[in-house]
C-alpha positions, 0 to 999 in steps of 0.5 A: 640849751646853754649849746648857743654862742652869744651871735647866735642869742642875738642880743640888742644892739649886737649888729657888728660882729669881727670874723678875723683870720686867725693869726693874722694879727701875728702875720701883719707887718706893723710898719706903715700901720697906726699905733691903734691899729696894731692895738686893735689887732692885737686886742683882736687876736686875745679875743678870739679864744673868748668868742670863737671865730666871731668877735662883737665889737662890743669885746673891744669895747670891753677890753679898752674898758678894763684898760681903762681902769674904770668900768661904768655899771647899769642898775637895774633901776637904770643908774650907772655907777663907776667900779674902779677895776681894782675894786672888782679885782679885789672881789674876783680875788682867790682864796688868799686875798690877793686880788685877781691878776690883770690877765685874770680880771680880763679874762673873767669879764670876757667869760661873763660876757661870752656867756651873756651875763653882762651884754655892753653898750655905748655911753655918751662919750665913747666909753661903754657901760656894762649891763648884768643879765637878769634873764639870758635867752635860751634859744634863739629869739627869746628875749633878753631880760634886764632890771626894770623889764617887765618881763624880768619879774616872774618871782611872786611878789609875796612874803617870804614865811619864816618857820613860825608861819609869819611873814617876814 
């Protein structure tokens, strides 16, 4: 349990998945190569720690998104807002108030999403909208849970009893 890496859980719309050569990003000449390209690569070769030997397409989405200053939220009743990066900067920031350094909020955003906290997903416009994970599989084959599943609601919905025996 908790042993399986984010390919291996399979999660929906998953299917693209980059297996570079290590260090390879480091070893391509970049004369002749687009200004995206060299981009791509390099953004490739900071992703690898994350994700191990196999990075989903979905990583670059990301990474592109932080960049972008901007990350597009789904709900769980289906809404997308807007979180300006600086935003969840000031929220991931340390104990002293100082707010998360980029490389920082890079790399908390890629540890949820290795993890399978939050998965990503294509917008309208070729920008990406992150999902938070209600319920991660726990092996291979086991379903995703987002809000609005059906399947995401095994909590009672009963009244929680204060310590008088009335609900509160």
């Amino acid at each position: 349990m908790g042993g399986y890496t984010l390919q291996q859980l399979q999660p929906p719309g998953y299917d693209q998945w980059i297996v570079p050569v290590p260090g390879r990003a480091k070893a391509i000449p970049v004369e002749g190569m687009s200004a995206g390209a060299v981009d791509t690569a390099r953004r490739i070769e900071r992703l690898l720690p994350f994700y191990g030997s196999q990075v989903p397409v979905q990583a670059l989405w990301l990474d592109v998104a932080v960049d972008s200053g901007v990350l597009q939220v789904r709900h769980t009743d289906d809404t997308i807002t807007r979180l300006p990066v600086a935003e969840l900067a000031g929220v991931l920031s340390g104990s002293d108030g100082d707010p998360a350094a980029p490389a920082e909020l890079r790399a908390s955003m890629h540890e949820l999403h290795a993890a399978g906290a939050v998965l990503v997903g294509p917008d309208e416009y070729d920008g990406c909208v992150v999902r938070p994970v209600l319920g991660k599989p726990q092996r291979p084959g086991d379903p995703w849970l987002f809000g609005g599943d059906t399947a995401a609601g095994p909590v009672p919905k009963t009244r929680a009893a204060d310590d008088s025996g009335s609900t509160v």
